[in-house]
Backbone as numpy.savetxt, mean C-alpha at the origin, in Angstrom:
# Nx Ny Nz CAx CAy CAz Cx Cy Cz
36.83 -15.86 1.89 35.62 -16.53 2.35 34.67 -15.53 3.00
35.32 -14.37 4.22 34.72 -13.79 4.63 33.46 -12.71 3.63
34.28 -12.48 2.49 33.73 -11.27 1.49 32.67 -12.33 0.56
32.80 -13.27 0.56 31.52 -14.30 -0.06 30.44 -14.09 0.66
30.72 -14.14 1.97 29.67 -14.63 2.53 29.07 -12.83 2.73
29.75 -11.92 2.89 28.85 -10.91 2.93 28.67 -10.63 1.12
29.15 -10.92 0.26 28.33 -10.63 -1.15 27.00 -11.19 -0.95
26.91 -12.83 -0.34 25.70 -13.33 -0.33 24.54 -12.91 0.49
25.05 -12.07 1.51 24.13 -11.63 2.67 23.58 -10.08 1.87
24.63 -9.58 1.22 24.01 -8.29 0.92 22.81 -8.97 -0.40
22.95 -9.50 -1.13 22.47 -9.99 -2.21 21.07 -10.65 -1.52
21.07 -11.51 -0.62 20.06 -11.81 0.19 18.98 -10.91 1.14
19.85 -9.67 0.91 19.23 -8.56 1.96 18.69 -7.89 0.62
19.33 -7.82 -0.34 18.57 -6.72 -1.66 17.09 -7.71 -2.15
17.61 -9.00 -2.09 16.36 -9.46 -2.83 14.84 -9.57 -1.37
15.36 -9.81 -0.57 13.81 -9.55 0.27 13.80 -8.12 0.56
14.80 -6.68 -0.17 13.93 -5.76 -0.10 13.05 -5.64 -1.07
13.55 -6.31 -2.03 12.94 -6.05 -3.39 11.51 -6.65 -3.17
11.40 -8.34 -2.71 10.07 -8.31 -2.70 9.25 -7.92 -1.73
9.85 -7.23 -0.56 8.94 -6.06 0.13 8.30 -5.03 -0.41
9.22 -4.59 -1.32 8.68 -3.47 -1.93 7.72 -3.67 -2.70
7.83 -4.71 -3.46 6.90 -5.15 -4.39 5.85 -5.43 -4.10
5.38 -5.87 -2.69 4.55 -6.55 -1.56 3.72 -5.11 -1.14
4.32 -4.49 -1.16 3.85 -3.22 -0.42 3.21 -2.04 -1.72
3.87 -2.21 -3.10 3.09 -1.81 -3.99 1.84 -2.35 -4.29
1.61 -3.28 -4.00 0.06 -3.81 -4.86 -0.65 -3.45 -3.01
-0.12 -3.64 -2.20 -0.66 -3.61 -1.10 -1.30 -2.08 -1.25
-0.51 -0.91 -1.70 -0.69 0.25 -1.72 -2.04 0.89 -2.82
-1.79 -0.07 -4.21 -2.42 -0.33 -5.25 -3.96 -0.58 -4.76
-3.79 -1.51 -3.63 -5.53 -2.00 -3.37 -5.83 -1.28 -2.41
-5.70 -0.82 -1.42 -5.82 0.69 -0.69 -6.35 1.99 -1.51
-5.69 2.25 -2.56 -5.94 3.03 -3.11 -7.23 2.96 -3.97
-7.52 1.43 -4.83 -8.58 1.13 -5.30 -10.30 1.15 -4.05
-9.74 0.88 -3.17 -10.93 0.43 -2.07 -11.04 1.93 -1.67
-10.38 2.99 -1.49 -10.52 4.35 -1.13 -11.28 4.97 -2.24
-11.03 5.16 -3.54 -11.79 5.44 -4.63 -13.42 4.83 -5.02
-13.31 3.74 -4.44 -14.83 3.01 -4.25 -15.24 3.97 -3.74
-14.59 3.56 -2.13 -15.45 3.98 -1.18 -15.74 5.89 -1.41
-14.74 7.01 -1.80 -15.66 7.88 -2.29 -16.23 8.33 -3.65
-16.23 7.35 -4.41 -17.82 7.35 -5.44 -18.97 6.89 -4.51
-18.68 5.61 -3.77 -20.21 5.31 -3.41 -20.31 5.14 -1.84
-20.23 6.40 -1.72 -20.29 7.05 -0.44 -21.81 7.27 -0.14
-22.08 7.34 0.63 -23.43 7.64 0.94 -24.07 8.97 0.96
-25.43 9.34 1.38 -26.09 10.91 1.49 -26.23 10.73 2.91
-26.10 11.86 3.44 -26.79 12.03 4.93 -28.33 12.31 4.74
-28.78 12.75 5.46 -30.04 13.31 6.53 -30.83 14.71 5.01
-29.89 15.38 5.14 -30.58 16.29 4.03 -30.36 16.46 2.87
-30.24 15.12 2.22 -29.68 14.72 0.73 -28.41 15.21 0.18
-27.39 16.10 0.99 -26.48 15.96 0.50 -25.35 14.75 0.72
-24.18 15.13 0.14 -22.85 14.03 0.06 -22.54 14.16 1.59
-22.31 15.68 2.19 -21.32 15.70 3.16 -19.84 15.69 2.87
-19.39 15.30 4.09 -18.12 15.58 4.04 -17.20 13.79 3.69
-16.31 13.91 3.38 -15.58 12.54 2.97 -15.24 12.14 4.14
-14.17 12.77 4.81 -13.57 12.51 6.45 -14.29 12.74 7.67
-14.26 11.83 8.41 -15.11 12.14 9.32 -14.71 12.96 10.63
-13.46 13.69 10.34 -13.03 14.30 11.75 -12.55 15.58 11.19
């Protein structure tokens, strides 16, 4: 009984890593899309250039 119940706990522990992970890929996915926006359409400063991407 005891080894059931940890098959089921490990099995229960693999599947909410799994959809963490999965959670955290598209999470990573749209981060990455919104960063690529943001440097194509980045702005010009003061004397028509790009500048710098980071601000520190």
């Amino acid at each position: 009984m005891l080894a059931l119940v940890l098959v089921l706990l490990l099995a229960l522990l693999l599947f909410g890593a799994g959809f963490a992970l999965k959670v955290l890929w598209w999470v990573a996915l749209i981060v990455f899309a919104l960063w690529l926006l943001g440097f194509v359409a980045r702005g010009t400063n003061a004397s028509g250039s790009r500048g710098r991407w980071y601000r520190w």
